[in-house]
N, C-alpha and C positions, 0 to 999 in steps of 0.2 A: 698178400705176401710181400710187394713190395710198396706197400703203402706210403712209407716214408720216403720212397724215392718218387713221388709221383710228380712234383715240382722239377726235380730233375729229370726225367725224362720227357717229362713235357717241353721244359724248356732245349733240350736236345735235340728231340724229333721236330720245333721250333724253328730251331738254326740251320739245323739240316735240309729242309722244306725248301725256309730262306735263299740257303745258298746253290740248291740247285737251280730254282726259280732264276738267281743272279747268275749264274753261269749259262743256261738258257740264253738269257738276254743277251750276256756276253757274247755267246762263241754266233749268235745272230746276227749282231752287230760286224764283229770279226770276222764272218764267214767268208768273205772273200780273199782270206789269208790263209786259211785252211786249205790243206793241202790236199791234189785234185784223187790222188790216189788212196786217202785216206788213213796211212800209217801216221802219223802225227796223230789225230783223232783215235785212231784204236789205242796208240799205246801210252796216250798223253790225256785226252777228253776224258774220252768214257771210261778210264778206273774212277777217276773222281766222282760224277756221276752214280756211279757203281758204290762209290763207298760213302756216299751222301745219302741214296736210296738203301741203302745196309740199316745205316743208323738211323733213319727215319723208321725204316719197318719193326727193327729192334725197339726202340722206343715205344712206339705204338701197341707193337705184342706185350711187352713189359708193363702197359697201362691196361690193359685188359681184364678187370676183377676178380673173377672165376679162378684164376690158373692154378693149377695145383704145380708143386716142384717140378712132376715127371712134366706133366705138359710143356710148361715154360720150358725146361733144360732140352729138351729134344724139339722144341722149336727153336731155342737159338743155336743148337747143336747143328739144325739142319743149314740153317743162314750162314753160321761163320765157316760150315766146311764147304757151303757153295762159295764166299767170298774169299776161302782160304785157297781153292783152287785155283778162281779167276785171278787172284793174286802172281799164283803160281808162275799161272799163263803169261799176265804182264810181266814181270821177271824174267822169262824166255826171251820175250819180245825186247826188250831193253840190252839183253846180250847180246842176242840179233841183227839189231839195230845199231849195235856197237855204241853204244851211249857210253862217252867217257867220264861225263860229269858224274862222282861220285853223287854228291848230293841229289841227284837224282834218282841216283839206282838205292840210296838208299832211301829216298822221300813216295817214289813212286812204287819202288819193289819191297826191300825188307820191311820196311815199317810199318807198312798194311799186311804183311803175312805175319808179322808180330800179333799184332792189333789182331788179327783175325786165329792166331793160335790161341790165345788168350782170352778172346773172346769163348771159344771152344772149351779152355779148362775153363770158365764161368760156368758152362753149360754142363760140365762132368761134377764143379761141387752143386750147381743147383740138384741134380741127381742123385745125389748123397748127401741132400737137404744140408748142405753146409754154409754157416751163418758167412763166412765169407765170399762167395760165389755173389753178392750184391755190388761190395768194393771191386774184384775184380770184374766184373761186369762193366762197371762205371768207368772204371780204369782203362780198358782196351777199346770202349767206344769214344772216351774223351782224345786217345791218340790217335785212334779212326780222321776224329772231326779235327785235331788240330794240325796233324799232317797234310791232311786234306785241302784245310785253308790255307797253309803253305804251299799247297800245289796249285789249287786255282790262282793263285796271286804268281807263282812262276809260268803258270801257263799263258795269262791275261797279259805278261811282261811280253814273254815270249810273240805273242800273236802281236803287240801292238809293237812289238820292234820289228816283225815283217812286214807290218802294215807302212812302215814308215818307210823300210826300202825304196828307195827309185826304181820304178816299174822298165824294165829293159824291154 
């Protein structure tokens, strides 16, 4: 069904893999700036994390031969309304938290509940075997992964300018 995309989702669940792999290392390296109580980490780390393993498993199920429409649309159905939630959650957590950085609230919150509604109507035309449900498909995981890289790159900023403080 999605044969013609198989290059590209390879090479996305690819990068995806990639950069969790690299944040790994990262936030190991850095771990001694991570903070002891862990709110940094839940509402900073692990959505990235969270939406790097999104698009790795989307990928992977979207290479998988067999699928028939219903299959595939109600396996990504179930994926983007679990990522649509945890989205949610983080969004909570950032008002919470009282984060005033716009770009933040919009890189770490709206834009991955975008990505992850979007993802969802993917999954309502695959269900309705509609020829477009592949672009948008493509479309809501590409701003998955390029938000994402924007956020590991503000987080690894973030960690190495604590890292740099003079220890009191």
């Amino acid at each position: 069904m999605l044969a013609g995309w198989h290059e590209f989702y390879a090479l996305l669940g690819t990068a995806a893999a990639a950069l969790v792999a690299l944040l790994f290392v990262a936030a190991s390296i850095g771990a001694s700036v991570l903070t002891p109580g862990g709110g940094a980490t839940r509402t900073f780390m692990s959505p990235v994390i969270f939406h790097y393993t999104s698009i790795l498993f989307i990928s992977l199920i979207a290479l998988i031969p067999p699928h028939t429409f219903t299959s595939l649309g109600i396996t990504i159905a179930i994926v983007a309304a679990i990522g649509f939630c945890y989205s949610l959650l983080v969004c909570v957590r950032l008002v919470r938290d009282h984060v005033a950085d716009v770009a933040d609230r919009g890189a770490y919150g709206a834009s991955p509940l975008a990505a992850y509604a979007a993802t969802l109507a993917a999954a309502g035309l695959l269900l309705v075997h509609s020829p477009a449900s592949a672009n948008v498909l493509a479309g809501a995981l590409l701003l998955l992964l390029v938000v994402n890289i924007r956020n590991a790159w503000d987080l690894m900023l973030a960690l190495a300018k604590r890292a740099a403080q003079p220890k009191t």
